[in-house]
N, C-alpha and C positions, 0 to 999 in steps of 0.2 A: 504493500500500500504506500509505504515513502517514496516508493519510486515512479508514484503514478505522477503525472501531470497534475497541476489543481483543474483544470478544466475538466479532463473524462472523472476528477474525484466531485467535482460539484454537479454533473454530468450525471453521476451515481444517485447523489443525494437527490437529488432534483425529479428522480425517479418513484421515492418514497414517499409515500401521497398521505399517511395516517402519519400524526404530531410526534405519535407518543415511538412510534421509530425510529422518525428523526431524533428525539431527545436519547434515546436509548445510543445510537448510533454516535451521533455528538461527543458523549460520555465516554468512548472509546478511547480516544487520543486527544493533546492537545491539538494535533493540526487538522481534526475533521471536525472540533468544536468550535475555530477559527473560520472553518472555511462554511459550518452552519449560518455561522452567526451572520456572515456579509451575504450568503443566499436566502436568508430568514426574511420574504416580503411581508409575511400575514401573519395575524394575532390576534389567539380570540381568546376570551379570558372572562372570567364571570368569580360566579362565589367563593373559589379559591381563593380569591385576591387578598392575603391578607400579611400585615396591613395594606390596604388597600393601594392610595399614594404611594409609596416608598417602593415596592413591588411594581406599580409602573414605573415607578421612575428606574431601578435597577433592570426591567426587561428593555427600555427604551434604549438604556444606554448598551444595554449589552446586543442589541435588533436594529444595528444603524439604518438600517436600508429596509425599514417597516415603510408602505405606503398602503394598507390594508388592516385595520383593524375592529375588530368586532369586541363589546364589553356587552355582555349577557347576563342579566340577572334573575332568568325566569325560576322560580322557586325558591325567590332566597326567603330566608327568617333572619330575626334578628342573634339569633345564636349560632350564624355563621358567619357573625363578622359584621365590622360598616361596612356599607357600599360606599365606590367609588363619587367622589362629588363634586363640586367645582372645583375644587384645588386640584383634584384629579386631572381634568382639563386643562389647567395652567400646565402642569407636567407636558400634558399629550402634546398639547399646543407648540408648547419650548421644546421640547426633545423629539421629536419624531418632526423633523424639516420635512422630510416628505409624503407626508400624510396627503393621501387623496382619496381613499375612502374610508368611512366612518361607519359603525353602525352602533345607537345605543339602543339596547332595551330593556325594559323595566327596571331603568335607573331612576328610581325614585328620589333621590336625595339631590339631583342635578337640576339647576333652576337656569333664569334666563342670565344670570352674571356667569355660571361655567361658560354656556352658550355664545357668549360676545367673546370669551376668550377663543373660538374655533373660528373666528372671525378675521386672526393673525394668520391661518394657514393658507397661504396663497396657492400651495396648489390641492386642496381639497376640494372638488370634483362630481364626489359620489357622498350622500348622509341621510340615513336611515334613522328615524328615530322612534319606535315603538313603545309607546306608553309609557308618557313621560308625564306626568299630571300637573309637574313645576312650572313645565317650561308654555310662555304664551306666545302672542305674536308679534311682541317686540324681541324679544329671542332669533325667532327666526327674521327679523326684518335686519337684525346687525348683521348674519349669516350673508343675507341679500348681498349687504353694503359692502361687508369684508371679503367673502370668498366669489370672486370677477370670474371663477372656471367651475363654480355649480353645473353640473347638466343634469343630474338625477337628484331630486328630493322625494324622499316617502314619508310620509307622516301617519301614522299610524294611532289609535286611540289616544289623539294628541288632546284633548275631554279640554284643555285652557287657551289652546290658541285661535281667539276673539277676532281678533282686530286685524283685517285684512290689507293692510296697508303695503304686506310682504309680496303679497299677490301685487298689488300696482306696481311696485318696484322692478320686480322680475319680469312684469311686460315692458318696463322700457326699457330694459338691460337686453330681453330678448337673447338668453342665451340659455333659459332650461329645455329640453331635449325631453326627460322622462321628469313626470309629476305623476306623485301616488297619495291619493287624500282617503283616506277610511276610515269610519266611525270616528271624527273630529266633530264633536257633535255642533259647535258654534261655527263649524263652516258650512253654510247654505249653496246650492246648485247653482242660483244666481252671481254668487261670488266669482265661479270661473270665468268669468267676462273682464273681471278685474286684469285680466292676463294682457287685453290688449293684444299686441303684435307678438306677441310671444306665441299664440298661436299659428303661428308660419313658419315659426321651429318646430317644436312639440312634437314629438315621435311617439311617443308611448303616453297616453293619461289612463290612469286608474282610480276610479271617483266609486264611493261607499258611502251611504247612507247608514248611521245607524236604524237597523230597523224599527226600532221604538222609539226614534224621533222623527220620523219619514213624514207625520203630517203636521210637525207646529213650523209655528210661523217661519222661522229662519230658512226650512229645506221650502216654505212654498214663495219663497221670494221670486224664485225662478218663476215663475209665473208672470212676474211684471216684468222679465227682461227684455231688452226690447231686440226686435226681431235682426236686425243688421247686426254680423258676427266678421269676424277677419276671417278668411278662407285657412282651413284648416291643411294644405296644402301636404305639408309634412307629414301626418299623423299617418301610422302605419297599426297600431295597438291600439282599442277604445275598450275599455270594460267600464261597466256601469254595472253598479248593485242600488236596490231598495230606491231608485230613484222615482220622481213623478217625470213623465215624457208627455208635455204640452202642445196640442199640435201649432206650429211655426213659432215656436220659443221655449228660448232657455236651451236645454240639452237637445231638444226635437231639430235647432238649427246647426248642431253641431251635426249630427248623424248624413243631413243633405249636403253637409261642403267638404270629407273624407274621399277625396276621389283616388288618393292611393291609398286607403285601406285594406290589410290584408288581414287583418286578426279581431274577430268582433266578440264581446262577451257581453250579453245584456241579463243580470242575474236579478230577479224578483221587482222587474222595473214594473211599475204601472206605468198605463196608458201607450204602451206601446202599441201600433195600429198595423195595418198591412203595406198605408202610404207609406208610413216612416221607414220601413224595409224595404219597401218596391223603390222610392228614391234614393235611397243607398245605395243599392245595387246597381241600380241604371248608370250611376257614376263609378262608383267602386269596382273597376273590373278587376282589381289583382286580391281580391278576396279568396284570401284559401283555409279561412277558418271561423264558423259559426257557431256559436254557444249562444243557447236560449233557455230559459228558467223563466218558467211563467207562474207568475202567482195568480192564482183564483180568485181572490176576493174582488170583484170585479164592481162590486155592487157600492161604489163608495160617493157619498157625498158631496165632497171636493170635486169629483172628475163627472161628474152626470152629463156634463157636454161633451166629454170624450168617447172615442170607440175604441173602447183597448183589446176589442179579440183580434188574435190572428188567424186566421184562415190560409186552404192554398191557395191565395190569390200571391201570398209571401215564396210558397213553397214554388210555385210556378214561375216567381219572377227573378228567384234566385236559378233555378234550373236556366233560365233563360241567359241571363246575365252574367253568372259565375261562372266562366269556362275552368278556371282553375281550382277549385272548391274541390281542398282536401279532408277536410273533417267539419261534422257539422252531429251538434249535439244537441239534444231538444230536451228538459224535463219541464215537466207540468206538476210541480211544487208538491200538493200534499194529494192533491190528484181526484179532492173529494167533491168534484164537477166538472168531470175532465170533457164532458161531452159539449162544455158550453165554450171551449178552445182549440180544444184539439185538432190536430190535422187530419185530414182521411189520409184513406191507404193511397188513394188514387196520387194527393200530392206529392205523401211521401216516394212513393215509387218514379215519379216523373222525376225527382230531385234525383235519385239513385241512378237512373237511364241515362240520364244527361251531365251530370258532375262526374270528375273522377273520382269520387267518395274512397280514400283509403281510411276513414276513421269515421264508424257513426255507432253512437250514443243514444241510447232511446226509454227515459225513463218518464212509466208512468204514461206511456202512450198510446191508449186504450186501441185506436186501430190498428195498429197493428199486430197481423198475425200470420198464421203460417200461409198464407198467397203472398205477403211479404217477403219470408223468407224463401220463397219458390221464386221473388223478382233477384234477389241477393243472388241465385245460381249468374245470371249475366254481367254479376259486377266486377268487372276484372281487375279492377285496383282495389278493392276491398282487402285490408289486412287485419283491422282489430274489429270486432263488434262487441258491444257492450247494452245488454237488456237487461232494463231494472225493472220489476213488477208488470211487466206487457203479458197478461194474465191469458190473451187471447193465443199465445206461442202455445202451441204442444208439441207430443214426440211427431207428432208427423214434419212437424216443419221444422225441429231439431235436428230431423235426417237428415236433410238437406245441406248441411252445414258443413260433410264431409264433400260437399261437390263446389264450395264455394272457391271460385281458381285458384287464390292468393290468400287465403284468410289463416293467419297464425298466430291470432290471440284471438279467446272469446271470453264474455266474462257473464256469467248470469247468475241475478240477485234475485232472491224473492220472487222467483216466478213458481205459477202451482201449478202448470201445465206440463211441467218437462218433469221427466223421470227418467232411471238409467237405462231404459230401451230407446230415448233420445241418443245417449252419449256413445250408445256401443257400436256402430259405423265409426267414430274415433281412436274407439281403443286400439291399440297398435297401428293404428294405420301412420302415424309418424308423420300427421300435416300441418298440428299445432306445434308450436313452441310453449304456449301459455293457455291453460284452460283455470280459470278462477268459477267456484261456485262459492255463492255463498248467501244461507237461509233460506235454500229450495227446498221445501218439505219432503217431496217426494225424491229427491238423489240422496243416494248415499255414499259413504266414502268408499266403500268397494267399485260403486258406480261408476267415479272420473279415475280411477285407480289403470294408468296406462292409455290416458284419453289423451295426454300432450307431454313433449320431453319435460315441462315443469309442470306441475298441479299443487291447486291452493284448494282447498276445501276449509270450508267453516259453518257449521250448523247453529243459530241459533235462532229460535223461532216464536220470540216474545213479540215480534211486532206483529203478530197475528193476534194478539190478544189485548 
C-alpha cells in the first residue's frame, strides 16, 4: 500500500460508499487517514454530536474540503445531549469555506440569528431546512441577501416563516432554479407570484398545503390573484399537494404556461378540471410523467363554481398530446365514491394504445379490470405495473401478465380478486425481476414462492376491517 500512488489510493477510497468503512479504513494508517480527510466532501451528523459545537468545530477542521453537509436530529431527546445551535452555525459558517450545501433538520434550538450567520457562505448553493419552528422569514430573507449562488431552497414544516418579503427578493435576484415549500402553514398559494421573474428560471417547484389548513384564509388568497403570470418557460418539475386549483388563477395559470414540462405531480388538489389538463398538455409536449391523487370530497363550499371531476376527456387529450409519456399514475384517495371521478376503461386503454407507458400505477381505480389487462398484452414498453385495491382484477386477467412483452416488476396490494392460480403462469417462468404482494387475502406465500428472481410478500389484512 506505501507504494501505491495517492491517486489509485484515493481512487480506492473513493470506491467505499458506507461512512462507517471509510472511518474503519482511515484508522488503518497515518497516510490513508491523511488522504480521507482531503477526499472527505460530505457530513452528516445528528444526535451523536456531542458536545455538540466543539465536535463540529474538530470534524470541520479535520474535513477541509466538506462542501456537503447534513445535521439531523430526527428523534432526538433531551438525554442525548444539546442540539447543535446558533453558535453551531458560526462554527459551520467560519470553518467549512466551502460549504455549498446544507441540510438542517429538526434543529430545534436554531433560530433566525444562526440563520444570518449562513448568510457569510458565498458559495452555499443548495439549503434544506426541515422543521425548524425558530426560524421565520426574516431568516430566510438575510439567506436571500447573503448567499448570490442559492439555486435550490426547500422549506419544509417551516410552521414560522410569515413574512414573504424572501419571496420578493429572490424574484429580483432571479436566480432560484429549485423551490420546495411544504406544510409552511403561513405561506398561502397566492404568495408564489411574489417570485416575479424568477419564474423564467424555476426548474423544479414543489408547493404543499398542509392539509388541515387547505381552506383558511391564507391558502385561499390565491383566489384573488390576479390572472397575468410570467411565463413559466423553465419549469420542467411541478408537484402540487392539498392545493385549491381556481379556474384562470393562482396555480390554475401556472399549469397553462409549462410548455416544457416533463414531470407532473398533482396530489389531493381540489378543483382540478379536465380544461386544466387538456391545456397542459396541448403545450406541454415533453411530458413523460403523470401522477394524479384525487380526493373525493368534491362537495365543498368554497369551490360550488368549480368542476373538479376529471373524466376521459383528460385521458384522451393526454393520449393525444403526450407522444413521450412514460409513467402515468392515477389514485382516487380513499376511493369511497370512486364512481363520481373515475376514469372508464375505455380512456384508460386509449392512454395505454397511444403512450409509450413503461410505468402505470393504478390505485383505487374501480374500472379497471381484466379486459384491461387483456389491453396490457399490446403494451410493448410496459415494465413495472403497480394495482392497488382495482377489486374488478381477477385470476383471469392475472394470467395474462405472463404475456405482457416487457413487464418485470409487478406489485399488487389489497386486491380480492387474485389468488395463486393468478400467479402460477409466473412461477418459474423467469420474466419478473420483482413481484411485490402485499395484503391480498387470497395469495399466499407458497403462492409468489418462484413467481420472480426477487419476491416481497407481506400479509396483513386489518384494512378490511
Amino acid at each position: 500500500m506505501d507504494e501505491l500512488p495517492d491517486h489509485l489510493v484515493l481512487d480506492i477510497l473513493g470506491k467505499l460508499e458506507k461512512t462507517n468503512d471509510r472511518n474503519s479504513v482511515s484508522l488503518s494508517c497515518r497516510r490513508l487517514y491523511s488522504l480521507d480527510n482531503e477526499q472527505r466532501y460530505s457530513l452528516r451528523i445528528g444526535c451523536g454530536l456531542v458536545p455538540a459545537t466543539d465536535a463540529l468545530l474538530s470534524l470541520c477542521r479535520r474535513f477541509q474540503n466538506l462542501w456537503k453537509v447534513e445535521i439531523v436530529y430526527s428523534g432526538w431527546m433531551s438525554k442525548l445531549g444539546k442540539q447543535l445551535d446558533d453558535q453551531g452555525l458560526v462554527v459551520l459558517s467560519t470553518s467549512c469555506t466551502s460549504l455549498a450545501d446544507l441540510t438542517l433538520s429538526y434543529c430545534t434550538f436554531i433560530t433566525d440569528v444562526g440563520i444570518r450567520h449562513l448568510s457569510s457562505c458565498s458559495e452555499l448553493s443548495s439549503l434544506e431546512l426541515n422543521f425548524a419552528p425558530r426560524i421565520t422569514g426574516c431568516g430566510v430573507l438575510s439567506l436571500a441577501v447573503g448567499c448570490r449562488k442559492l439555486r435550490r431552497l426547500h422549506l419544509i414544516r417551516c410552521l414560522n416563516v410569515a413574512s414573504v418579503e424572501w419571496l420578493e427578493y429572490f424574484g429580483k435576484l432571479e436566480i432560484l432554479e429549485e423551490l420546495c415549500i411544504k406544510n409552511c402553514r403561513a405561506i398561502g398559494e397566492g404568495d408564489l407570484t411574489k417570485l416575479g421573474n424568477s419564474w423564467r428560471k424555476l426548474r423544479i417547484l414543489e408547493f404543499e398545503v398542509d392539509a388541515s389548513y387547505r381552506y383558511n384564509n391564507k391558502v385561499n388568497d390565491q383566489l384573488a390573484v390576479e390572472h397575468h403570470m410570467v411565463p413559466c418557460d423553465s419549469l420542467v418539475e411541478l408537484s402540487l399537494g392539498n392545493c385549491i386549483i381556481a379556474p384562470g388563477r393562482g396555480l390554475a395559470c401556472v399549469l397553462n404556461k409549462c410548455k416544457n414540462l416533463e414531470k407532473l405531480h398533482l396530489d389531493m388538489c381540489v378543483g382540478v378540471s379536465d380544461s386544466d389538463i387538456i391545456t397542459l398538455v396541448q403545450k406541454a409536449k415533453h411530458l413523460r410523467s403523470i401522477s394524479l391523487r384525487v380526493p373525493s370530497d368534491f362537495t365543498l363550499p368554497l369551490l360550488n363554481s368549480i368542476t373538479p371531476r376529471l373524466t376521459d376527456e383528460s385521458l384522451i387529450a393526454i393520449a393525444q398530446h403526450c407522444s413521450k409519456l412514460e409513467s402515468f399514475k392515477v389514485s382516487f384517495s380513499d376511493g369511497e365514491f370512486p364512481s363520481l371521478s373515475s376514469f372508464t376503461l375505455q380512456g384508460i386503454i386509449a392512454l395505454i394504445q397511444k403512450c409509450p407507458i413503461r410505468e402505470l400505477s393504478l390505485d383505487h381505480v374501480c374500472s379497471f379490470s381484466d379486459m384491461g389487462m387483456e389491453a396490457l398484452c399490446s403494451a410493448q414498453n410496459l415494465e413495472i405495473l403497480e394495482l392497488v385495491q382495482c377489486q374488478e382484477v381477477s385470476d383471469e386477467g392475472l394470467i395474462l401478465a405472463s404475456q405482457f412483452p416487457c413487464l418485470a416488476v409487478l406489485k399488487l396490494s389489497k386486491c380480492l380478486g387474485v389468488t395463486d392460480d393468478g400467479l402460477r403462469p409466473l412461477v418459474g417462468s423467469q420474466k419478473l425481476d420483482l413481484l411485490v404482494v402485499e395484503d391480498c387475502p387470497q395469495v399466499s406465500r407458497r403462492g409468489v414462492h418462484g413467481a420472480a428472481t426477487s419476491v416481497s410478500f407481506r400479509q396483513d389484512l386489518s384494512w378490511m376491517y
